[in-house]
N, C-alpha and C positions, 0 to 999 in steps of 0.2 A: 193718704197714701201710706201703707207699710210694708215692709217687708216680706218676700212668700213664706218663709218660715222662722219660727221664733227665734233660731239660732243665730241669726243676722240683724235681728236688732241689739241695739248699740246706745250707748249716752247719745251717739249724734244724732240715730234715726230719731230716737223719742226727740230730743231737745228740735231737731225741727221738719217731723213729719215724711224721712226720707224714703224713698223705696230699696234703696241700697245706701251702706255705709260706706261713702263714694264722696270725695270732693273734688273735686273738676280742677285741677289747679291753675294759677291764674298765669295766663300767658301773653304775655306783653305785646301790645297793637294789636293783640286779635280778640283777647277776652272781652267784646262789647257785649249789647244789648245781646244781640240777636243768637248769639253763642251761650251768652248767659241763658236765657229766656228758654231756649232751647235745653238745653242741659238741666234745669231748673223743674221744667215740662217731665222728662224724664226720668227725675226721683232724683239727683245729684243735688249738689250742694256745690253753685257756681258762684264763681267774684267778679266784678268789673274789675281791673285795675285802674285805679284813680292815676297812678302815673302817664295812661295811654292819653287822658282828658286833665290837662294841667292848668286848663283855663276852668275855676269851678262853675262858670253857669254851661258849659261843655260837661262835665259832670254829671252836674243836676239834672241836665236835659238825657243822659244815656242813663242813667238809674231811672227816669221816669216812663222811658221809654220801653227799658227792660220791665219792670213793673207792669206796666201795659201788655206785656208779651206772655208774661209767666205764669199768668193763670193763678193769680194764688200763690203762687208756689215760691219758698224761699230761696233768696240769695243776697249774696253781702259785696262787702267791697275790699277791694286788697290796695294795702296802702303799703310800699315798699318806703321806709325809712331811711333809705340813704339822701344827704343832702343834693347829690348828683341828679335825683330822678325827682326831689320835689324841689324846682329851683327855688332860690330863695331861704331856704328851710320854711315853709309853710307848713309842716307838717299839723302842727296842732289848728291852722283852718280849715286843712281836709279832714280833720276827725269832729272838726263843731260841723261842719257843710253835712255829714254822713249822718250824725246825731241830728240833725234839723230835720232830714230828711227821712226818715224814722227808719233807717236799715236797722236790722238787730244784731247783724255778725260782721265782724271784720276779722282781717287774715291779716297779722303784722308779719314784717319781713324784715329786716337789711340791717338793725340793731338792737338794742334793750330796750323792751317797749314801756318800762319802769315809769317814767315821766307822763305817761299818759293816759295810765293803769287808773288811776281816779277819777279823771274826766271820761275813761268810756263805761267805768262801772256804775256811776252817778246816775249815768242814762240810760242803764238797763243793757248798756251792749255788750253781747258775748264775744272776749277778743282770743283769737286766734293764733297762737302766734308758729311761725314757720322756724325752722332751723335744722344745720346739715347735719349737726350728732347728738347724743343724749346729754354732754355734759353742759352744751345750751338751754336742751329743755331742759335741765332742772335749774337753772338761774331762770330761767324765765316762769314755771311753777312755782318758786321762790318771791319772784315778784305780783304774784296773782292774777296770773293770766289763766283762764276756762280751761283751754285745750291745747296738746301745741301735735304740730306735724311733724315730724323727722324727716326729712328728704336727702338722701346719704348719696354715694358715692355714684348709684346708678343714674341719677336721676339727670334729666336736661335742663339747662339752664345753670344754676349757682348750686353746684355739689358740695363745695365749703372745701376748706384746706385739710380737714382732716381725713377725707375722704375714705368712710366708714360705710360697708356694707348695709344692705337692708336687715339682712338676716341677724347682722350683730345689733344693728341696733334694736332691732326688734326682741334680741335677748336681755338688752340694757336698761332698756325703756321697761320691761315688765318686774325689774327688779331694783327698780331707781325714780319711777314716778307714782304718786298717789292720783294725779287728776286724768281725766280722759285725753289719749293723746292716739295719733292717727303715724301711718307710714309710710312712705313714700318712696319712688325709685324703684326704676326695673318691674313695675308694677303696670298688668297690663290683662288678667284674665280673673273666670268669677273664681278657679281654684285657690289665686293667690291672696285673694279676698276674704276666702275661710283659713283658710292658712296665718293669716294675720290677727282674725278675729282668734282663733285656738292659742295664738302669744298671749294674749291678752288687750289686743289693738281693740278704738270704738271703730277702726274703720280705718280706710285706705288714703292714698291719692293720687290721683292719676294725669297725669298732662299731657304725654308722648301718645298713651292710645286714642287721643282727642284730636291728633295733629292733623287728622284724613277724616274726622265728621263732617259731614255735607253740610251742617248749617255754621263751618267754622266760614271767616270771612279773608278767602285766600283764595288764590287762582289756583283750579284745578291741577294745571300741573306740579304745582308745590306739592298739592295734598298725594297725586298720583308716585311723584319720587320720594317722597316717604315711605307708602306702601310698599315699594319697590327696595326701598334699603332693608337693611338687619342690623341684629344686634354688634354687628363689630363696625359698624360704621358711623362712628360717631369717632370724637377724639378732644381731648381736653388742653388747652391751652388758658394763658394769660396767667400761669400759677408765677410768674415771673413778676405780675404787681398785686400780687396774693389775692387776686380776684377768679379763680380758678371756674372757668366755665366748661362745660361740656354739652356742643355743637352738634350738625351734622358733619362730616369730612368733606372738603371741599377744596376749591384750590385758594380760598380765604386762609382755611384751618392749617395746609400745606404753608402758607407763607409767614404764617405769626408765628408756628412751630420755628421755623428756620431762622426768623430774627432773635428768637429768644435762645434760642442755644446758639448762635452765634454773638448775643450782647446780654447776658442772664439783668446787665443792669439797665436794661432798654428803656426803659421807665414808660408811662402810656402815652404820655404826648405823642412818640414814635411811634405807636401802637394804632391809636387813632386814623388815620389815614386809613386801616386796614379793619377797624373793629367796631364803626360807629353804625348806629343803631340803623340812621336810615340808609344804609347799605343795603342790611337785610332786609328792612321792611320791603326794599324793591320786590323781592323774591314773592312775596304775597300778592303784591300787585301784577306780578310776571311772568311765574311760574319759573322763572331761572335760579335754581339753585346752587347755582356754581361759585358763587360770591357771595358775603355777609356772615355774619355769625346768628347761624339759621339754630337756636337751643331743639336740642332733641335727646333723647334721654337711649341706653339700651333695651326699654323696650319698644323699639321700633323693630325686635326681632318678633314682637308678637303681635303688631299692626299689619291685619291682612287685607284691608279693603276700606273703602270708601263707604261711612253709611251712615245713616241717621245718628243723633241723641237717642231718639225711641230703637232704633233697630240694636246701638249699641247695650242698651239698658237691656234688653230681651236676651242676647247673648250671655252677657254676663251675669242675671240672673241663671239662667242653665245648666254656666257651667259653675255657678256656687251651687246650685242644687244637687248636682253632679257628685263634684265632692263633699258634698256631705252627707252624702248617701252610702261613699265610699265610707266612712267614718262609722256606721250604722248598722248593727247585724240585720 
């Protein structure tokens, strides 16, 4: 699989066969098999998240499962490094479990992925690593990590405290890194795709325009009130235990708003009650978006419909062809 025109390939497409310089970013209780498999199918570059499957032969069973589904087709696994999401600190047996298992990419996340930079280079793995501004990616280019992502201020999920632009960092990032590094946030059409690439990006990554594909594993009505919101509906809380997310709006988001400017030293225990995981995971299972801390990014102002991996992939090939056309006497 490559690219429709030369222009779009990238360190990433070559390094693993993609149709688009596109990584699918990894979204917590939903990135399984069949999301990956699917996106994978498609020419993206998907991850299971190992945090969603904490018990490793639950792991091993959905990466072989995705494997089975993908045709061929590459995808890795995202390992969020905070002690919170791998209880225990297990971290370094989910990266032997992943190296056993012969994945080749992994997506680090949540701290300095330093300590473990030897064990995944030893076994051929190309790591990944995520972060919300430029002055991470380069501590972590520093440390010798392959590629890293930027995911700044638009983005849903963990924006970071510093909460930097796409567009700045994308001027940061071309004048501050040597290795192949990717963009993230507010990212949601094939224009903004060539757009990226012209900075000097290998490529994008997208989460938010992924929230309403048919083969994500959510009740319809989730995926339908997504479609349905825009770009100003989203809101960012929890910067009060500098864990700063940014949500859908909802009367969840309404209420942690209100504690935290009412107690700026609320601390998360109090938070809890209002912000824990399987809140929101309800929302997947029931289409009730009104409650949990549902991550969506602002562009959900350019998610207009419910539709395939493959339908998604056809679109946004189009409209990078599009604009680069515009580019073009």
């Amino acid at each position: 699989m490559t690219p429709a025109d030369r222009a779009l390939h990238t360190p990433l497409t070559e390094r693993f066969g993609l149709r688009l310089p596109v990584l699918a970013g990894r979204l917590m209780w939903l990135a399984d098999a069949e999301y990956c498999a699917a996106a994978a199918r498609a020419g993206f570059l998907p991850f299971i998240t190992a945090a969603s499957f904490p018990e490793p032969a639950d792991l091993k069973a959905e990466i072989a499962r995705c494997r089975e589904m993908a045709e061929g087709r590459p995808f890795g696994v995202n390992v969020s490094m905070l002690p919170k999401l791998v209880p225990g600190e297990k971290t370094e047996d989910v990266f032997r479990l992943i190296i056993d298992e012969g994945i080749e990419v992994v997506e680090t996340s949540g701290r300095n992925p330093e300590p473990y930079v030897p064990l995944l280079k030893e076994a051929g793995v190309t790591i990944l690593h995520k972060v919300p501004s430029v002055r991470y990616a380069e501590k972590a280019q520093s440390v010798g990590v392959d590629m890293v992502a930027i995911v700044g201020a638009e983005c849903g999920g963990h924006p970071g405290m510093d909460l930097i632009g796409s567009m700045v960092n994308l001027g940061l990032a071309e004048r501050c890194l040597t290795i192949p590094w990717l963009i993230g946030g507010g990212v949601g059409t094939g224009a903004q795709i060539v757009a990226a690439l012209a900075c000097g990006a290998a490529g994008v990554v997208m989460g938010t325009r992924f929230l309403a594909a048919a083969e994500l594993p959510a009740h319809q009505g989730y995926k339908d009130a997504l479609v349905a919101a825009g770009e100003r509906d989203t809101a960012l809380t929890m910067q009060s235990v500098r864990n700063t997310i940014r949500t859908l709006r909802n009367e969840t988001t309404e209420t942690v708003a209100r504690l935290e400017r009412e107690n700026p030293d609320i601390g998360i225990d109090a938070l809890m009650p209002h912000v824990a995981g399987k809140i929101g995971r309800e929302a997947y299972r029931t289409g009730d978006v009104s409650r949990g801390m549902l991550s969506a990014g602002q562009a959900l102002g350019l998610l207009e419909r419910s539709e395939s991996f493959a339908e998604i992939a056809k679109t946004l090939e189009a409209e990078a062809l599009i604009a680069l056309a515009r580019l073009r006497p």
